[in-house]
N, C-alpha and C positions, 0 to 999 in steps of 0.2 A: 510796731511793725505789723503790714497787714497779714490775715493769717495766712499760711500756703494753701496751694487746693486739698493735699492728700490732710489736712488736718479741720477741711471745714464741717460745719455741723452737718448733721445729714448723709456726707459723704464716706462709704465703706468702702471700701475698693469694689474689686470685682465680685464678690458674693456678699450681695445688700441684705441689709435685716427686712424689717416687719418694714413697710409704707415703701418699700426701693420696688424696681424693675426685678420681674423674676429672673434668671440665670438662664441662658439664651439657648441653653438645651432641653428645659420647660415648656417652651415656647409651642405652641399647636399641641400638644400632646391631652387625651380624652383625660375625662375628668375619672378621677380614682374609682374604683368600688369600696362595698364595705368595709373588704377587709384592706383597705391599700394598693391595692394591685391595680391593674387597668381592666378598664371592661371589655368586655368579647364585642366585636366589632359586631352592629349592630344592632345594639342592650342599650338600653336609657337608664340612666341613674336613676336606680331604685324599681329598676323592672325586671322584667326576664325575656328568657331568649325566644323568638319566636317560632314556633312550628315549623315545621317546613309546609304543612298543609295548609294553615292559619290557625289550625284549633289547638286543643290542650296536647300537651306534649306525649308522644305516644309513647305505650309499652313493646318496644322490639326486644329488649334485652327478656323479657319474661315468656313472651310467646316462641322466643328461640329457645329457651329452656325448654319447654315444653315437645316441641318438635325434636329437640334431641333425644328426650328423654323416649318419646315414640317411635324412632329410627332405630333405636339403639334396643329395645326391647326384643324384637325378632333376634337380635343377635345374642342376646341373655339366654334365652329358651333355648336357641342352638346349639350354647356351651352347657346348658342344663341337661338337657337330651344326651350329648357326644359324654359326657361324664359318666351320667346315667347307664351307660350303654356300656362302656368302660369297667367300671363296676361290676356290673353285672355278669361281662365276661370274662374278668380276670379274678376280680376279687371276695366277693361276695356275691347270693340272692335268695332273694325269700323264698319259700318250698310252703304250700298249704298242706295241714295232713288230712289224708282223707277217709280214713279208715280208723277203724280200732284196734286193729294191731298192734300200737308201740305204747296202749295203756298199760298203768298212769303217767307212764315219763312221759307220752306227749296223749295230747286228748284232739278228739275229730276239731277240723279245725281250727287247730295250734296256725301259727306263722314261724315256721323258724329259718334262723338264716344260716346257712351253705358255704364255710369256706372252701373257697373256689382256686385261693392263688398255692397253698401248699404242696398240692398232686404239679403245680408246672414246673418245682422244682425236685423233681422225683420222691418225693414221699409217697408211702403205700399206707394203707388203711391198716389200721393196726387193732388188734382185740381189744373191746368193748367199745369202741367207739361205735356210732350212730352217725350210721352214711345213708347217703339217695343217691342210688344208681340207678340206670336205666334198667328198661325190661329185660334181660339177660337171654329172652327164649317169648315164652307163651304163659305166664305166670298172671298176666293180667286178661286174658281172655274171655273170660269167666265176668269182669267186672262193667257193668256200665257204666258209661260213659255220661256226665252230669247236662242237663240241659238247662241252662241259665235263658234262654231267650239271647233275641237280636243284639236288645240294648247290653243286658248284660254280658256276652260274647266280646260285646264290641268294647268294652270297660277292661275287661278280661286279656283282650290283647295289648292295650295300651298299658295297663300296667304291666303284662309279661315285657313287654317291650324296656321296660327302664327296670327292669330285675325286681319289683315286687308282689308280681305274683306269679307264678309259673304257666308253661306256655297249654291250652287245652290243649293240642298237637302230641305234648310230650307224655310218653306212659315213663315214669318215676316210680320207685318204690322207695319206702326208705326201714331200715332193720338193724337189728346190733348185730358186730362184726363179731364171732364167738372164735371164730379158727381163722387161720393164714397158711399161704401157701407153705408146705411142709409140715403143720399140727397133722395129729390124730386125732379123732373126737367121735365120741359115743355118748350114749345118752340109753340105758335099759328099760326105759319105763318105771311106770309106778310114780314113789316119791323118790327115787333115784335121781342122785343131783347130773348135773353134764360137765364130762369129763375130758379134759383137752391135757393131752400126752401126760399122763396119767393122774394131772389133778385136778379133784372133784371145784367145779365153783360154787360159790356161793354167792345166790341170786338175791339177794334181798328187792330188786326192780321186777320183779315180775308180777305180771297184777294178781291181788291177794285173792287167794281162794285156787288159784291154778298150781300146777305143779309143773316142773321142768320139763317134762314128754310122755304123760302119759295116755295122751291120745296118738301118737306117732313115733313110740322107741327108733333107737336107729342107730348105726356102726356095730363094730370101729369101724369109722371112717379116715381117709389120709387124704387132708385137702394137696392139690396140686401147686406147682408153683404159679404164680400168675394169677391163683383163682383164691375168692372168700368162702366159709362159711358162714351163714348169716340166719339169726331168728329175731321172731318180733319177741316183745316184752309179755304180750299179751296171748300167751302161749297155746292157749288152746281155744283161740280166734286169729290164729294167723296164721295165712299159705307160705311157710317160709323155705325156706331148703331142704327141708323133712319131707313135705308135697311134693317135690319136685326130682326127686333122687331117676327119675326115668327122661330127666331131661340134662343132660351134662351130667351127670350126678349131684346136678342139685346145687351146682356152685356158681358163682357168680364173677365174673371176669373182671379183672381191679381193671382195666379198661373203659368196663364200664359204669366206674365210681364217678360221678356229677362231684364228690366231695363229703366234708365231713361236715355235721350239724354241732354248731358249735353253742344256737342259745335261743331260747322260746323269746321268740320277740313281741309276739301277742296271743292273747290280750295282756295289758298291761298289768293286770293280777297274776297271772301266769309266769311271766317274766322268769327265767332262769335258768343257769348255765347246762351243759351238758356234758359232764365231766367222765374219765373213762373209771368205771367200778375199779376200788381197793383188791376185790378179787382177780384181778386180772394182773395184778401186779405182783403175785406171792411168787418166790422162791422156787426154781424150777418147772415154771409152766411155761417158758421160752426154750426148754431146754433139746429138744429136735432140732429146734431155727441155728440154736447155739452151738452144736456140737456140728454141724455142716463144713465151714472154715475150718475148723482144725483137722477133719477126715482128707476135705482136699490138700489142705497143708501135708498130710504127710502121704496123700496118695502120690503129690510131686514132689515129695523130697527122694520117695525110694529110688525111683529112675537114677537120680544125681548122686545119692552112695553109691549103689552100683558101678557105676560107669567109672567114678574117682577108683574105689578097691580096684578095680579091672587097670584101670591105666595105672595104679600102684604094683600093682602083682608084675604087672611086663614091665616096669622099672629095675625092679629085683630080675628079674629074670636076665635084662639085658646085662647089670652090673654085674651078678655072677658067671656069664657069659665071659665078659672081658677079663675077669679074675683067673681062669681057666685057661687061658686063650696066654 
């Protein structure tokens, strides 16, 4: 029997092997790439894509890098600045010292920085801390004024500008806070320690060789509410509220607290906190501040007995009335 067609040699159906006609959807289709796939219209097997200019393929994807990275820099510096500026009015800023006054705790020179955000939520300056307040009055009158030259002025502003160094414009002092609104405080001279409502401190910060007042004894004193008093460390080199007692009496407006110095930030040998003295923490040397609240307490409560006894008495009074009656 002759063979049939679908069994003759050669013949596969419709998807032929190796030597058949390729499968009619093969048909015109570009010749593969390396890996399989087809080639990008207008690539020759085994070439590459051409230019668009004719020559070697260019770098857009790199030189756009770069152009961003350029565009985008002004905008860096802007949020560097706005930060800077931020800081410096809420939070923190650097204060140069410029005197000898607050040796050895700080030395001419020091850089320390200024907590700035705790006075915005009503804190007050409190004994022994080490504040920079404005000029209170005329306390710096007396002192010239530093001349850096052009360039350095011109240095001088742009870092007041971003909070690290303080502005030439501003007269600042900065001193240890010893009393607060409602202390007492005296100070007899001699080696006589200084006495805040009626205990003696003990200064171990005061620079060695000086003594607590005995170039300017002074009180008893009763600071006011709202107002500091304040001395330097370096006691018998500093203009501090003892000089000053014919101007306010010498005291210094928590108004005009910039804040408290919270840590020698340079140089970096220096480095160190600025903690408020053990002396200031003993037993009974808040005891004015303390005993104020409970005087008012009971200057308002006497009103409110009274009045109650009074409207109890004409209670009785009216009940025996009707008893009578």
């Amino acid at each position: 029997m002759p063979p049939s067609p679908s069994s003759s040699p050669g013949s596969q159906g419709p998807h032929e092997g190796p030597g058949g006609p390729p499968p009619p959807e093969d048909l015109g289709r570009t010749p593969a790439g390396p890996g399989g796939g087809d080639l990008p219209e207008g690539q020759e097997p085994g070439g590459s894509v051409p230019s668009s200019k004719g020559g070697k393929p260019g770098k857009s994807g790199k030189s756009g890098k770069q152009r961003s990275f350029w565009k985008e820099l002004p905008i860096l510096i802007g949020v560097a600045l706005i930060l800077a500026l931020f800081i410096k009015t809420f939070l923190v800023q650097a204060f140069s010292i410029p005197s000898e006054s607050m040796q050895d705790t700080l030395q001419r020179g020091d850089r320390v920085l200024v907590d700035k955000l705790t006075p915005w939520f009503g804190a007050e300056p409190e004994r022994g801390e080490v504040v920079v307040f404005h000029d209170p009055g005329s306390w710096l009158r007396d002192t010239p004024g530093e001349q850096s030259g052009p360039v350095g002025n011109g240095v001088q502003k742009v870092l007041s500008f971003v909070g690290l160094m303080p502005s030439a414009g501003e007269k600042d002092l900065i001193k240890r806070v010893i009393a607060v609104g409602g202390d007492k405080v005296e100070c007899k001279g001699g080696n006589n320690p200084v006495v805040v409502n009626g205990k003696a401190l003990d200064e171990p910060y005061i620079f060695p060789g000086d003594t607590p007042c005995s170039d300017k004894p002074f009180g008893p004193v009763t600071v006011p509410k709202g107002k500091l008093w304040v001395m330097g460390d370096h006691r018998q080199n500093s203009m501090d509220s003892r000089w000053h007692q014919d101007e306010d009496g010498g005291f210094v407006p928590v108004d005009d607290v910039v804040g408290r110095a919270i840590v020698v930030a340079w140089p970096l040998n220096r480095w160190a906190t600025l903690p408020v003295p053990d002396t200031f923490d003993q037993p009974g040397l808040g005891a004015a501040a303390a005993a104020a609240p409970p005087a008012l307490g009971l200057a308002g409560a006497v009103p409110l007995v009274l009045w109650r006894r009074r409207r109890l008495l004409a209670t009785r009074a009216r009940a025996a009335s009707a008893v009578r009656d």
